[in-house]
N, C-alpha and C positions, 0 to 999 in steps of 0.2 A: 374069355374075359378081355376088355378090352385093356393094352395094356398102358396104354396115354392117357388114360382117365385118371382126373388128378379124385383126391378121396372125397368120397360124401356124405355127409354129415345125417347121420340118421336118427331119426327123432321116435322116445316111444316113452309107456307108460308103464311104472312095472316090469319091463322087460320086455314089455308084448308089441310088436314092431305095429306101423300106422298102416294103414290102408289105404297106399295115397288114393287109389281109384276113388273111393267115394267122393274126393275134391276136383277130380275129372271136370264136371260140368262148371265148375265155376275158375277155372284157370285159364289165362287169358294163353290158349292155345292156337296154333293157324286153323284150327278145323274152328275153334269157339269164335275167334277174331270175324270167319269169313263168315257164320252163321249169322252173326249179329249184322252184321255190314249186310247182307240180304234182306234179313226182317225190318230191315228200316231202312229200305229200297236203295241203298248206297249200290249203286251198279257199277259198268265202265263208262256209262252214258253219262251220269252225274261225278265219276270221277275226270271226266274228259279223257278219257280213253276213245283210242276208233280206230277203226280195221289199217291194216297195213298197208299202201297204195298201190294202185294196180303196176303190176312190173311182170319185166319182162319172162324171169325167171316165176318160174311154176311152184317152186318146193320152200316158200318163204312162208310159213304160215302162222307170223307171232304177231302178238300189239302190238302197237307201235304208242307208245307212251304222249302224254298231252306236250303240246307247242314249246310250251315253257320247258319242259327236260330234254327237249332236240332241238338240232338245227336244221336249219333248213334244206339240206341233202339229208334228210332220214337216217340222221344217223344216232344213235344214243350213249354217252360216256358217261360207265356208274364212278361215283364220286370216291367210291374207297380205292386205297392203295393198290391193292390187285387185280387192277382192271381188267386182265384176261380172263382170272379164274369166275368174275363175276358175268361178265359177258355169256360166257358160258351157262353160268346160271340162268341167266333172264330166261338164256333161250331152251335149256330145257324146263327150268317149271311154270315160265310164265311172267311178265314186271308186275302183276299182282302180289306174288308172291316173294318177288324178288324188294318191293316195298313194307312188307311186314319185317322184313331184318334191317331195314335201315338202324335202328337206333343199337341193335343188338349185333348187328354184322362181326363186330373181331370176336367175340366167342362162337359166334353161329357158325362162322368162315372154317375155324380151326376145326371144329367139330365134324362140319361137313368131310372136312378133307382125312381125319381121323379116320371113319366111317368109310370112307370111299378106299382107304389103305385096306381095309378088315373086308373091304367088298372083292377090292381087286386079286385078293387071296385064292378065291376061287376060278380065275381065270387067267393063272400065270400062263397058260399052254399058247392064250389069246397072246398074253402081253409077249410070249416067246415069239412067235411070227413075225413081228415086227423087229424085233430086238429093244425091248424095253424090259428093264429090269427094275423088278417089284422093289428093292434095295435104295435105287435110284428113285423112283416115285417118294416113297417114303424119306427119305432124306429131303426131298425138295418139297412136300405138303408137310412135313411136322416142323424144319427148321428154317425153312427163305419165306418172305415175304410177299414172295412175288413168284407164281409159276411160270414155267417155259413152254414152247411149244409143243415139246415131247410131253411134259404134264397135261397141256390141252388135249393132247393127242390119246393120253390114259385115260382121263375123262371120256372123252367121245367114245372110247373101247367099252369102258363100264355100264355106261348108262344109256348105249343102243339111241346116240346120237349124230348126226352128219353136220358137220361145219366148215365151211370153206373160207378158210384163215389168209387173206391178203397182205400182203409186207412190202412195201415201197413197188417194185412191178413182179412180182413172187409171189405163186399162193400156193396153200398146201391143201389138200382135199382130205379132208377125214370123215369118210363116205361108209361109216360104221351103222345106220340106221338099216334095222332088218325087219322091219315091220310096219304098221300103217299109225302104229302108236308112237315110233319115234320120230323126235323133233328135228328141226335143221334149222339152220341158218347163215348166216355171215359175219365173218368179225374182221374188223380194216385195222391194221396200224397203219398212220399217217404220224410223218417227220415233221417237226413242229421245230418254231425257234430255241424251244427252251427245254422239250421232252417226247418222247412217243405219246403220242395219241393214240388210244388204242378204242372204240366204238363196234357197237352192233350197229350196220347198216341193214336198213328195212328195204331198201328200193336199188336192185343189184341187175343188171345184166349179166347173170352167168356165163353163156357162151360168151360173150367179147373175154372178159376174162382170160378164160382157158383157152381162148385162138390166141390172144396176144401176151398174155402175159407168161414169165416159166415158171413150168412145174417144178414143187421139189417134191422128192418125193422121202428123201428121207430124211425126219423132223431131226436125228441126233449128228448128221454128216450132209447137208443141205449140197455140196460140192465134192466131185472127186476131186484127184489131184490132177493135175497138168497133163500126164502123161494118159489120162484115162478119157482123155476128148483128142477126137481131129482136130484143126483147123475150122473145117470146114461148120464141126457142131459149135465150138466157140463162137464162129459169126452169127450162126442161127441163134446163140442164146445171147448176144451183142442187140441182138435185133428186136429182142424179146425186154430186154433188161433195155430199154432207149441209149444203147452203148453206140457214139461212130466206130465203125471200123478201119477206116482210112485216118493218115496222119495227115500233120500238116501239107504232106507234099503230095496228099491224092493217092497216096500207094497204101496195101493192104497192111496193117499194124500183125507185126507179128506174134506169134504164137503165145508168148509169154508176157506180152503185154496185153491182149486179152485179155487170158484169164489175170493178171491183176488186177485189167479192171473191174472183171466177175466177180470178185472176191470181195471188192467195195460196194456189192450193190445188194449181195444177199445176205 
């Protein structure tokens, strides 16, 4: 039973409960919505949908949504609050179907991430290898507003999807797809004057990326401590992160002041 389902109101005659199946065909369902939208030739063509542009990287295989909801780097920002968890969305079920929840999205949202708590149930063994705790998931999908990268990162575990999550010059790889049916994509925060930006880009060079930019690799401790890097790995991730390493006086910035500046960037 699920246990965050608020009660529902059940309707009947006599005593004798309804049959909702019989009202099946006329409920304005995603299966009913996209039926209709087919027999009356509504495609991706007449919705100005069109293929993703050619790029560099091989494994991007989504729509790329009409002119007017992108900008011109291919990249696409869903309008509601939780722009991660939806990002995530387009890209596993599609912006087809990621436009049928527009008007319904804060119940649909909630629901989804209910469902996906009752899903992840059966794959704590998964969620242990990483160190994600079911506990922690659920806290963060039934009470915040807004997920984190570890939640993106439950996601990608659940639903046999790969997304490579870029953050100022930081990306995380959650390279979870095990088969030819799961999805992938890219999701960028960008630093704005007033907020994160957070978009699915369509049009990505993957290798530049990963040559130049640093891995994290772990979504709940992104940084060791000080004492758990040389020198020498500090500069290499200075180099990565567009940090100088020298001061004012041309001499190499010491150890501790590195990583402060590391600490600002991820």
């Amino acid at each position: 039973m699920n246990k965050y389902n608020t009660n529902k109101m059940s309707l009947s005659h006599d005593n004798a409960p309804i049959n909702f199946k019989l009202f099946e065909p006329y409920m304005f369902t995603d299966t009913n919505i996209l039926t209709i939208r087919n027999k009356n030739g509504i495609t991706k063509e007449t919705n100005k949908y069109r293929s993703p542009p050619a790029s560099k990287s091989k494994n991007i295989n989504m729509t790329l949504p009409s002119s007017s909801s992108s900008d011109k780097t291919n990249n696409y920002t869903p309008f509601q609050k939780d722009k991660l968890f939806w990002c995530f969305y387009i890209i596993y079920t599609g912006y087809e179907n990621y436009e049928l929840h527009k008007t319904d999205h804060f119940i649909f949202e909630k629901q989804f991430k209910i469902n996906t708590i009752e899903k992840m149930a059966a794959i704590k063994d998964k969620l242990k290898i990483f160190k994600i705790k079911l506990a922690d998931i659920e806290e963060e999908f039934v009470y915040q507003n807004q997920i984190t990268v570890k939640g993106l990162q439950a996601l990608c575990l659940c639903y046999n999807v790969s997304i490579l999550y870029v953050a100022k010059r930081t990306y995380y790889d959650f390279n979870y797809r095990n088969d030819e049916d799961g999805k992938t994509g890219v999701i960028v925060k960008e630093e704005t004057n007033y907020n994160n930006k957070i978009s699915i880009k369509y049009e990505c060079d993957i290798d530049t990326i990963k040559t130049t930019y640093l891995h994290i690799e772990n979504s709940q401790k992104p940084i060791k401590s000080a004492s758990g890097y040389t020198i020498k790995e500090l500069q290499e991730m200075c180099k990565k992160l567009d940090i100088i390493i020298t001061n004012e006086h041309g001499k190499n910035k010491l150890k501790n002041a590195l990583y402060e500046e590391i600490l600002t960037k991820v």
